[in-house]
Phi, psi and omega in degrees: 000146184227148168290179213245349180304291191311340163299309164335309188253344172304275211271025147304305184306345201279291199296323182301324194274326154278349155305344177281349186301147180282188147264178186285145184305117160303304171330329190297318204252181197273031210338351205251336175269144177274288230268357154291287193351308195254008161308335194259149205286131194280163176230053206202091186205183200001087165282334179102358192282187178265150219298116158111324164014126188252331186265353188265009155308309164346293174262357158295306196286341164296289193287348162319309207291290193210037185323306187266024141214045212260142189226102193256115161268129142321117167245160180312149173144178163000283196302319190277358166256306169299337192267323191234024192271120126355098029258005173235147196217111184326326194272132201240164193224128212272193190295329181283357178104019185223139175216188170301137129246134181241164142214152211249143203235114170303329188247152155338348193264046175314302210284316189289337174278332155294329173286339181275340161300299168317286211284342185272327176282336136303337160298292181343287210290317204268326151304333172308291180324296214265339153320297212258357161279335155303328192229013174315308160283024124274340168229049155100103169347296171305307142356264190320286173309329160322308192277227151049292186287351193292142169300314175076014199291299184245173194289329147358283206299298172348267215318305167339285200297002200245017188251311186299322168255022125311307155299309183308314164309263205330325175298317190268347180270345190267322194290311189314297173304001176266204175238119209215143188292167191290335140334272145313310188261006159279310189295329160314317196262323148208069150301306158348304198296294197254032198250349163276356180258018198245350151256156200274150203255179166211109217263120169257152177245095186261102168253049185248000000 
């Protein structure tokens, strides 16, 4: 036995300092390799479930996967007290700010409430698509296709397309100030609006 303070502050220094570790290039690593897999930063952590918990390795691991666009419908359970107990919450967000949304479905209707996550983020993604074949000479042909053809297959691509609608915010942010008919300057603001759906989403259907 030791007092506990002096442990205490020892290993605060301990804990600040790996938090300073950077993580590893996603682009970098293999998703298809276990021990890349968990190399990648979780975005799921101290839930607060009970000791020995079987489901929350899972959802570290889901968010491992594809975190930082993850889309969860929740059904009550387990998962919505570890998952949503107020004012804290497991679910984490990497250094760009992105991280799982999640919500939580009070009623029996998970699938219908998951499905309705899916089908509003792909309407979205598909008005986007018709947005940037709309404005395509204005915010430049080479763009546009780049955004319209990318594949998203790997974390590579993930990232590319998400450097391309950046360029693009900026590009509809330049145009908006410009002087462009009314018409046109509907379709900009919002291409704004949805220009974050031309990346591919990843839809969880969560029943535990």
């Amino acid at each position: 036995m030791a007092p506990q303070l002096p442990i205490r502050e020892q290993e605060r220094e301990n804990w600040d300092y790996f938090l300073s570790i950077p993580n590893p290039d996603r682009n970098a690593l293999k998703l298809n390799k276990i021990n890349h897999q968990q190399m990648q930063e979780p975005l799921f952590e101290f839930s607060g479930a009970c000791a020995g918990c079987g489901e929350t390795p899972y959802l570290k691991l889901a968010t491992q996967l594809f975190g930082d666009r993850m889309v969860v419908a929740n059904a009550t359970g387990c998962s919505s007290i570890y998952g949503g107990n107020l004012p804290t919450t497991p679910w984490s967000q990497n250094q760009e700010g992105r991280g799982p949304a999640w919500s939580n479905s009070l009623f029996e209707d998970n699938a219908e409430f998951g499905l309705g996550f899916r089908v509003s983020i792909d309407k979205q993604g598909e008005f986007a698509t018709e947005l940037v074949k709309s404005l395509a000479s204005e915010i430049g042909e080479a763009l546009a296709q780049g955004l319209l053809n990318a594949q998203q297959i790997d974390e590579a691509e993930i990232f590319e397309q998400r450097q391309r609608v950046a360029i693009l915010k900026h590009r509809l942010g330049e145009l908006k100030d410009g002087n462009l008919d009314e018409t046109t300057q509907a379709k900009v603001t919002m291409l704004q609006s949805v220009a974050d759906y031309l990346v591919k989403k990843e839809c969880l259907d969560h029943r535990w």
